[in-house]
C-alpha positions as CSV (number, residue, x, y, z in Angstrom):
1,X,0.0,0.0,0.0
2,X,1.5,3.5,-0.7
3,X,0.9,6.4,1.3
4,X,-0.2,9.7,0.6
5,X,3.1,11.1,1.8
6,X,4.8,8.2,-0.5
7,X,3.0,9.8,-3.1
8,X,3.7,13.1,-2.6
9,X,7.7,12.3,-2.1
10,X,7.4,10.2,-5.8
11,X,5.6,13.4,-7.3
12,X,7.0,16.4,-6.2
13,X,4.9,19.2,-4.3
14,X,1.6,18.8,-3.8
15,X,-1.0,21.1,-5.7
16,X,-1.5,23.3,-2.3
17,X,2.3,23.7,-1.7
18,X,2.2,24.9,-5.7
19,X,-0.6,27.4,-4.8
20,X,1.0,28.7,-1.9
21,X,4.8,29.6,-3.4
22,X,2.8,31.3,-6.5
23,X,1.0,33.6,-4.0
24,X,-2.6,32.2,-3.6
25,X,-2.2,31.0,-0.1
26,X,-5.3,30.2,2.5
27,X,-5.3,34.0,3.5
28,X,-5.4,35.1,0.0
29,X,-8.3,33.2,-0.6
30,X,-10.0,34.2,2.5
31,X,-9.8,37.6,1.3
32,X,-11.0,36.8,-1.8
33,X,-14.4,34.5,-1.1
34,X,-15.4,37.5,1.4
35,X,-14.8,40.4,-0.8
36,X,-17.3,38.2,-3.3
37,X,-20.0,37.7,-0.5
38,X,-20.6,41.3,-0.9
39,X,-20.4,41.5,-5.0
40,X,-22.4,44.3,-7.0
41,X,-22.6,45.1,-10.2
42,X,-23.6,48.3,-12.0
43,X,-26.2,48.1,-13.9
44,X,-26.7,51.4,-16.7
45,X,-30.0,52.4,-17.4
46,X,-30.4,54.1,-21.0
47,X,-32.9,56.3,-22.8
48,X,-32.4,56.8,-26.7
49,X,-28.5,56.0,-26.3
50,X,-27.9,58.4,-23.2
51,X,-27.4,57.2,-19.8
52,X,-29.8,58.1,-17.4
53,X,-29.0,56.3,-14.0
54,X,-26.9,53.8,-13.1
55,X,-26.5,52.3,-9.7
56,X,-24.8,49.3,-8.3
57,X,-27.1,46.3,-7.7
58,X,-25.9,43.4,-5.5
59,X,-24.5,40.7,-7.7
60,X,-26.4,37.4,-6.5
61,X,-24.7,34.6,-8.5
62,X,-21.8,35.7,-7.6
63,X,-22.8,35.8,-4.3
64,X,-24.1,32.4,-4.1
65,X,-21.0,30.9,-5.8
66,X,-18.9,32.6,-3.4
67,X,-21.5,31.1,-0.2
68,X,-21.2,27.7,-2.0
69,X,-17.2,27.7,-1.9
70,X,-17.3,28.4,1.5
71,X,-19.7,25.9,2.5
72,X,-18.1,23.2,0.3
73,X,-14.6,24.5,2.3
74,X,-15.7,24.4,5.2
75,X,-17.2,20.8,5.0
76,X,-21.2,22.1,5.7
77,X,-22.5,19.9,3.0
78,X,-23.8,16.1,3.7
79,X,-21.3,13.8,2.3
80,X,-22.1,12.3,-0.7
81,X,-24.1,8.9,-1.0
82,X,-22.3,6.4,-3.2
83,X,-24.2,3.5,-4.9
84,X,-22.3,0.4,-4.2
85,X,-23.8,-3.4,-6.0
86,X,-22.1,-6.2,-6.3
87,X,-21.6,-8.6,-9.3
88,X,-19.6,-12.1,-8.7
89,X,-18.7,-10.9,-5.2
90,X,-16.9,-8.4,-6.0
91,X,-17.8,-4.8,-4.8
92,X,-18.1,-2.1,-7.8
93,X,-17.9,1.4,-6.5
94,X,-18.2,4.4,-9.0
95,X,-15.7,6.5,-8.4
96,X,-15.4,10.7,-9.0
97,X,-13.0,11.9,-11.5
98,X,-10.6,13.1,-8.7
99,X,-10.7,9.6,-7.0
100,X,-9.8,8.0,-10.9
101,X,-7.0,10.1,-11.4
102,X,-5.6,9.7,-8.0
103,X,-6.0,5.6,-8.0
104,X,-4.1,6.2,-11.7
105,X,-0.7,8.1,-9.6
106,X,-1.5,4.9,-7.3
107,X,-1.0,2.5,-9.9
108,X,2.2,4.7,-11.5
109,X,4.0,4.9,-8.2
110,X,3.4,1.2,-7.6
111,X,4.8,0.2,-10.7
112,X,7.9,2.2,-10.6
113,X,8.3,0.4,-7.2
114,X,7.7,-2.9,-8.9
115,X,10.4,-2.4,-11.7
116,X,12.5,-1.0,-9.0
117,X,12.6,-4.2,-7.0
118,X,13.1,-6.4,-9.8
C-alpha cells in the first residue's frame, strides 16, 4: 500500500504547496471569497442612447458561488451517497474523476516500485 506522503515524495509538491509559493495562499483566498460575499454590479439604465442612472445592484450569482465555496470548504454539506452493487462478489464502487485520477498516480508509483525491486 502507498501512502499519501509516499505519493507526494514520488511526485513532487503537492497542488496546495504549488498554490502557496505562487501567491494564492489560505489568507489570499480568505480575502477573496469575502470580498465576493458582498459583490455588486452596475447596472446602466439608457434612454435613446444616453445614460440616465446607473447604480450598483448586489451581484447574486456571484454571491451564491462565493456562499457555495465556503460551505463546500468548510465541509457544511452532507457527504455524498455512493451506490455500491455487487456482481460475482466483488464490490463495484463508482468513483469521482478526482478519486480516478488519483488511483491512476497509485498504480504509476506502484509500478515504478515494482520495476524498482526487480
Amino acid at each position: 500500500m502507498v501512502t499519501l506522503d509516499e505519493m507526494r515524495e514520488a511526485n513532487g509538491k503537492s497542488f496546495a504547496e504549488k498554490m502557496d509559493q505562487g501567491g494564492i495562499t489560505d489568507d489570499e483566498l480568505i480575502k477573496l471569497l469575502k470580498s465576493k460575499l458582498n459583490a455588486t454590479d452596475t447596472r446602466p439604465f439608457n434612454n435613446k442612447g444616453s445614460i440616465i442612472y446607473a447604480k450598483p445592484l448586489e451581484a447574486h450569482e456571484i454571491q451564491l458561488k462565493a456562499a457555495d465555496m465556503c460551505f463546500r470548504l468548510k465541509n457544511q454539506y452532507p457527504a455524498e451517497r455512493k451506490h455500491v452493487s455487487f456482481e460475482g462478489g466483488v464490490p463495484i464502487v463508482p468513483l469521482s474523476e478526482e478519486d480516478q485520477i488519483e488511483l491512476e498516480a497509485m498504480k504509476e508509483v506502484v509500478k515504478g516500485r515494482l520495476k524498482k525491486s526487480e
